[in-house]
TIFIRO-892397 format. One record per residue: x, y, z of N, C-alpha, C in turn; chain; residue number from 1; residue in one letter. Coordinates in pm, whole numbers, plus 32768, in hexadecimal, padded with zeros to 4 digits. Each point is the difference from the previous one (the first is absolute). Example, Ala and Ser with C-alpha at 12.3 -4.5 7.8 and 13.67 -1.06 7.14 Angstrom:
- npx;npy;npz;capx;capy;capz;cpx;cpy;cpz;chaine;num;residu
- 8527;7DC7;830C;7FA7;8077;8000;805A;8078;8000;A;1;a;
- 7FDD;8069;7FB8;8052;8077;8006;7FB3;806D;8049;A;2;s;
END
This chain:
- npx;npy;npz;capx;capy;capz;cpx;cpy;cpz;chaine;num;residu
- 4BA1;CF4E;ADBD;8082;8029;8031;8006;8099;8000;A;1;x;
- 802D;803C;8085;802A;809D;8007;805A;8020;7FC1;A;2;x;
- 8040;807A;7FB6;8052;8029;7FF7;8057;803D;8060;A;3;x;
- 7F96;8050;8069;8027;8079;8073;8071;7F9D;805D;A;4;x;
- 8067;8074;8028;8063;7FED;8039;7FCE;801C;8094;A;5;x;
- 7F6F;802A;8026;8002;8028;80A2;7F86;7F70;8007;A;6;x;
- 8006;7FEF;80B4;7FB2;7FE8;7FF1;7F4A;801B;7FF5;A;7;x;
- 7F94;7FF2;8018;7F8C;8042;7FF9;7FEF;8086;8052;A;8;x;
- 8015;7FEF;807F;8010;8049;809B;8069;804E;7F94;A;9;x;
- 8067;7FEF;7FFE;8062;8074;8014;7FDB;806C;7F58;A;10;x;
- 7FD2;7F88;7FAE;7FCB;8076;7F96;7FBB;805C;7FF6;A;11;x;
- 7F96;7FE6;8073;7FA8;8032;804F;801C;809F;8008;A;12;x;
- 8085;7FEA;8076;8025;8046;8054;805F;8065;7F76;A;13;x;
- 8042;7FE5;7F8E;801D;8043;7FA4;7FAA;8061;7FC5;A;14;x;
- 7F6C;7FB2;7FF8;7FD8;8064;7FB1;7F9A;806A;803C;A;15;x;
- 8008;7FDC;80A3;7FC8;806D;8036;8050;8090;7FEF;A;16;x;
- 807B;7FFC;7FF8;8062;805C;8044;7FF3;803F;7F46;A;17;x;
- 7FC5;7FE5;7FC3;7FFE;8042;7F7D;7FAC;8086;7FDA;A;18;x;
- 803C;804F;8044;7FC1;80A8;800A;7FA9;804F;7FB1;A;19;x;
- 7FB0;8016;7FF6;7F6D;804A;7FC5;803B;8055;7FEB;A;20;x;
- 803C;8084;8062;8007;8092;8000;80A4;8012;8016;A;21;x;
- 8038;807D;7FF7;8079;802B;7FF7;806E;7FA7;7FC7;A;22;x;
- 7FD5;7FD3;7F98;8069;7F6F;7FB2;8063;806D;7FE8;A;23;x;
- 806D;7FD2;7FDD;8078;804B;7FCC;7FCE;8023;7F66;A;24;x;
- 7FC2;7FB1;7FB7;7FC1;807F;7F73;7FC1;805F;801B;A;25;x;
- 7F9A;8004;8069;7F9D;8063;8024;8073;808D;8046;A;26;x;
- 807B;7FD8;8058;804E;8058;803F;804B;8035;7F67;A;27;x;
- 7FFB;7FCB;7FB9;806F;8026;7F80;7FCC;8049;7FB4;A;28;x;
- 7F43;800A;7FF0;7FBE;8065;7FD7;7FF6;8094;8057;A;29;x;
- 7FEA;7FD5;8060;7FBF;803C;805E;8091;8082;8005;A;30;x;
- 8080;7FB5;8014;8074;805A;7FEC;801F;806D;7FB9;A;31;x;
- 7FA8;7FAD;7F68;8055;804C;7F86;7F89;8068;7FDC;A;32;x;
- 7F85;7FF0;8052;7FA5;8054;8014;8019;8085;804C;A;33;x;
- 8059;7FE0;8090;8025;807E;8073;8028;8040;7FA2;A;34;x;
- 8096;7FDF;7FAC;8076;8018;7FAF;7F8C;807E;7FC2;A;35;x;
- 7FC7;7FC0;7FAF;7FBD;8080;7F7B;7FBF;8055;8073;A;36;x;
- 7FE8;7FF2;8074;7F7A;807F;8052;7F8F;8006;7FDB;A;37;x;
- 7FEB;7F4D;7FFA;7F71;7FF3;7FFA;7FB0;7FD3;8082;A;38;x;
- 7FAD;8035;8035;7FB0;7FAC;8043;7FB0;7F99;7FF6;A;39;x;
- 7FD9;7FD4;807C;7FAC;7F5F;7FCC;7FC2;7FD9;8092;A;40;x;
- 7F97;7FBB;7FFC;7FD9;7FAE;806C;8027;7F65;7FDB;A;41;x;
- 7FE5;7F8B;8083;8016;7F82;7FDC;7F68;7FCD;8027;A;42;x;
- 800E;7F8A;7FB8;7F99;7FC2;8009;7F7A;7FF4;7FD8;A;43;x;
- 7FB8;806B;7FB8;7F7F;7FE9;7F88;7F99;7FDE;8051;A;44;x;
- 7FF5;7FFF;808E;7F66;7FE0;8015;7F98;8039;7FB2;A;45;x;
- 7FBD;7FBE;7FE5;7F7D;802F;7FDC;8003;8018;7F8B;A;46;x;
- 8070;7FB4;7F9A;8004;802B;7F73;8023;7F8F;7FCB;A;47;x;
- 7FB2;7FCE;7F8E;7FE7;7F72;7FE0;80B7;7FCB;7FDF;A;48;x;
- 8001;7F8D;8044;809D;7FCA;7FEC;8062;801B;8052;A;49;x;
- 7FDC;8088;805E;8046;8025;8078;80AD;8011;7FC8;A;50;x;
- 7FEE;8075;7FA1;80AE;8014;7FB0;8059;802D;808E;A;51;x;
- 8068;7FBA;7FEB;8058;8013;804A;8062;80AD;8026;A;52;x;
- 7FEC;8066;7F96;8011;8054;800A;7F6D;8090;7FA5;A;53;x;
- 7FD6;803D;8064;7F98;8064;7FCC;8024;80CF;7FEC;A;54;x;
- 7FE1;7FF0;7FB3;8016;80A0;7FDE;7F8C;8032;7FF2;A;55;x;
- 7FB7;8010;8056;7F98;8045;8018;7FC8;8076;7FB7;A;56;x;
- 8059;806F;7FEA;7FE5;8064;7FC9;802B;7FD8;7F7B;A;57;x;
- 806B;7FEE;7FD6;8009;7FD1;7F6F;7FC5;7FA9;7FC4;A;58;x;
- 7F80;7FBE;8051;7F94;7F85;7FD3;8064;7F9C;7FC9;A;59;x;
- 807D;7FB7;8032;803A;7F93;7FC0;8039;7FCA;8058;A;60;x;
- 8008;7F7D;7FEA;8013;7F88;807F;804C;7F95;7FAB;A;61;x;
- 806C;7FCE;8060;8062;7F94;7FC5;7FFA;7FAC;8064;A;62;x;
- 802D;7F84;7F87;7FC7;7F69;8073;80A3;7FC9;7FD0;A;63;x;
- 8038;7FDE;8045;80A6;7FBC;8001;7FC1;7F5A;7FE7;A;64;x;
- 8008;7FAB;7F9C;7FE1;7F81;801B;808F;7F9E;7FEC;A;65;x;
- 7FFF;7FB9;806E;8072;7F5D;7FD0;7FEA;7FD8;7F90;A;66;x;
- 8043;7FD9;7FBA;8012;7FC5;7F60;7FC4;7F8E;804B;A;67;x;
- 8033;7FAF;8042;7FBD;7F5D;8011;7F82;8011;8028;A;68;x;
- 7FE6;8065;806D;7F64;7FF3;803F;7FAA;8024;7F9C;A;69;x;
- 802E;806A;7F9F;7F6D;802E;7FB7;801C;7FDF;7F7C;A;70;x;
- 804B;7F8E;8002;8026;7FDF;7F5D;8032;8042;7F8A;A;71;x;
- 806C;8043;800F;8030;804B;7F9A;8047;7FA5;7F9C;A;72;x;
- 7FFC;805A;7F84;804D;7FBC;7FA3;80A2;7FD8;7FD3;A;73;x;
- 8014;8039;807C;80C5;7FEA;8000;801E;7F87;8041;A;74;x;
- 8070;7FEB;7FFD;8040;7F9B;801F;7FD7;7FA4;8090;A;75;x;
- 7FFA;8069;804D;7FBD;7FE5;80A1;7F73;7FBF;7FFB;A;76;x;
- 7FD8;805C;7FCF;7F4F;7FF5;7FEC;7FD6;7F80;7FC3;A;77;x;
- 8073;7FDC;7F9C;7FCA;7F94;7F8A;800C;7F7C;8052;A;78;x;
- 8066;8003;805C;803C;7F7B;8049;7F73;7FCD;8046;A;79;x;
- 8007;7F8E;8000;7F82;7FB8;8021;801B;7F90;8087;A;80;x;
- 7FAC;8011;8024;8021;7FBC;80B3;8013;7F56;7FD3;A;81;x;
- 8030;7FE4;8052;802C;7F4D;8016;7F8F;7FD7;806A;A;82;x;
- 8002;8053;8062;7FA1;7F9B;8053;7F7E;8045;8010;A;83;x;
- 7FB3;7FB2;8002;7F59;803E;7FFC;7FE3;802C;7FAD;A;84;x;
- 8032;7FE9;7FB4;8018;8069;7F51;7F45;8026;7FBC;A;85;x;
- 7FA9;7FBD;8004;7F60;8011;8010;7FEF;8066;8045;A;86;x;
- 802A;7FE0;807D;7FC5;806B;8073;8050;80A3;7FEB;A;87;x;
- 807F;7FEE;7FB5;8004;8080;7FE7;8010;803A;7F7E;A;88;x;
- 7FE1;7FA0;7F75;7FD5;802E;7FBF;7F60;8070;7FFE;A;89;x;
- 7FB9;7FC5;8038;7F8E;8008;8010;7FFC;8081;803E;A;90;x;
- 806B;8036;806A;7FEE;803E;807F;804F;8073;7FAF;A;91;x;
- 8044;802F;7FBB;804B;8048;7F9C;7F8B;8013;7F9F;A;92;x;
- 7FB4;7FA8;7FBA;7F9D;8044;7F97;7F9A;805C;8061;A;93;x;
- 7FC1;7FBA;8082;7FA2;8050;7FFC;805F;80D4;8057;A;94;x;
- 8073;7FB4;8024;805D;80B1;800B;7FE3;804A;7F8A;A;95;x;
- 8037;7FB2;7F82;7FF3;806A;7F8D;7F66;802F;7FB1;A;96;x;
- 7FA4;7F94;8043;7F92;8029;7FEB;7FE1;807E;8090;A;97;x;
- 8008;801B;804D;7FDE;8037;804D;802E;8099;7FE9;A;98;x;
- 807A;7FC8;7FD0;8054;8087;8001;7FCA;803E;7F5A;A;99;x;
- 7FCE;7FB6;7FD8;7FEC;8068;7F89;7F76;802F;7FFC;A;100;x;
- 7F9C;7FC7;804F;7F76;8040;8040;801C;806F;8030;A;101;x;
- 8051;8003;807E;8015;8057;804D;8054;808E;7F9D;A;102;x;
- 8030;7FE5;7F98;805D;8058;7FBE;7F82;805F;7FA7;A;103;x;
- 7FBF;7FA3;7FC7;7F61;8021;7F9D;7FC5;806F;8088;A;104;x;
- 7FC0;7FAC;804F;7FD8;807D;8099;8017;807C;8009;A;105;x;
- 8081;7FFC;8017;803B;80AB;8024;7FF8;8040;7F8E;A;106;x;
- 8031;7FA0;7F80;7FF1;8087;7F88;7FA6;804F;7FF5;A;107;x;
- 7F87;7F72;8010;7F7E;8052;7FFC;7FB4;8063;8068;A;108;x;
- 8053;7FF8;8065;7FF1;806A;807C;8063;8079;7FCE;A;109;x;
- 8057;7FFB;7F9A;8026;806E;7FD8;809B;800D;8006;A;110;x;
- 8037;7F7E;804E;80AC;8000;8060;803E;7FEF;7F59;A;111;x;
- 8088;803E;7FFE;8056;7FD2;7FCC;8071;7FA0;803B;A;112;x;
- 7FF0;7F70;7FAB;8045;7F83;806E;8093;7FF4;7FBC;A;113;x;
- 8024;7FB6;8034;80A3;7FE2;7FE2;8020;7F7B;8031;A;114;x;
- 8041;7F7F;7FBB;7FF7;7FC2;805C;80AE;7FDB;7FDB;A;115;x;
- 804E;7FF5;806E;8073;7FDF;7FFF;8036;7F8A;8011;A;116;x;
- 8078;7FB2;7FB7;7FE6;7F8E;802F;808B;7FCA;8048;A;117;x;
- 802C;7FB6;8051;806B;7FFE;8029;8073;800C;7FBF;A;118;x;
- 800D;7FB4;7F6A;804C;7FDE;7FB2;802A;8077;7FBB;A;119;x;
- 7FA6;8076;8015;8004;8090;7FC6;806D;806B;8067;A;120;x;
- 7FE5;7FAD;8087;8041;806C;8045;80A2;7FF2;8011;A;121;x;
- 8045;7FAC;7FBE;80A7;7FBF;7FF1;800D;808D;7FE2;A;122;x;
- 7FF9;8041;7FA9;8030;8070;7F9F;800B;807D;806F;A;123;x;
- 802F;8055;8039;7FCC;807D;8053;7FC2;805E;7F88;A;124;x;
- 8037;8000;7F92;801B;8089;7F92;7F8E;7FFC;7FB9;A;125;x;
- 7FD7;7F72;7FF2;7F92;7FD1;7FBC;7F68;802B;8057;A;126;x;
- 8035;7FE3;8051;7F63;8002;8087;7FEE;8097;7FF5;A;127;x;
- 8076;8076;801A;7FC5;8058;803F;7FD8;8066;7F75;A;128;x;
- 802F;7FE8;7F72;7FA9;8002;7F65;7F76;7FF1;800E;A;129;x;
- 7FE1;7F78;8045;7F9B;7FE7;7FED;7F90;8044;8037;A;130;x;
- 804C;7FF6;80A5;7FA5;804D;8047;7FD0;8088;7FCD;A;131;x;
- 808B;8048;7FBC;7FCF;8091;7FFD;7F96;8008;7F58;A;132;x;
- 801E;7F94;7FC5;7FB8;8001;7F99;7F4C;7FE7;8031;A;133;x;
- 7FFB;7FCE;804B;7F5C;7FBF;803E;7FFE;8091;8046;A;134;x;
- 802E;801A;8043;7FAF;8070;8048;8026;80A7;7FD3;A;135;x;
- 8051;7FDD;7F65;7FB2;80A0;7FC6;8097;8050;8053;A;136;x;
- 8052;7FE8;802E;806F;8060;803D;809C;7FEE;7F92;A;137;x;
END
């Protein structure tokens, strides 16, 4: 028995429309980044994990992750799927395995990382502390 309220097709069609790039956490960093007069590129080609925001000259790169997608430990993150629940247990460990390879990588290329997590960015006062605490301003 399913739990899911769509059917297969239309779940389908849900979870295509589920955005990689410019999520509203990534715009909420990316903001409170203009705010301080920092610069940044998007997107990490060519740098293991592909961080969602790069500071090139300041050697430090921040990766914005979903509490549910990359398994965080809050409330979001902890909630556990109803349907396919295997397929995305499974699909969440190997994120947080990936993501913490990829985190080991850059250090050792020298980046100072940051990783933000959605559940972090509620706060404005809190985020932009943080930020200025990680990058030394």
């Amino acid at each position: 028995m399913t739990t899911d309220v769509f059917t297969p097709k239309k779940r389908s069609a849900v979870m295509r429309r589920v955005k990689g790039r410019d999520t509203a956490p990534e715009m909420t960093v990316r903001r409170a980044l203009r705010a301080l007069g920092v610069g940044y590129r998007l997107g990490g080609a060519g740098l293991p994990g592909r961080p969602d925001v790069v500071m090139k000259g300041r050697r430090a790169v921040i990766f914005v992750h979903g509490c549910f997608w990359h398994g965080h430990d809050c409330a979001r993150g902890a909630r556990e799927p109803k349907a396919n629940a295997d397929y995305w247990r499974a699909k969440i460990g190997r994120n947080r395995e990936r993501d913490r390879m990829s985190e080991q990588a850059l250090i050792a290329d020298g980046w100072r990382v940051a990783t933000l997590w959605e559940c972090d960015l509620k706060n404005p006062a809190a985020l932009n502390v943080r930020l200025r605490s990680f990058l030394g301003l």
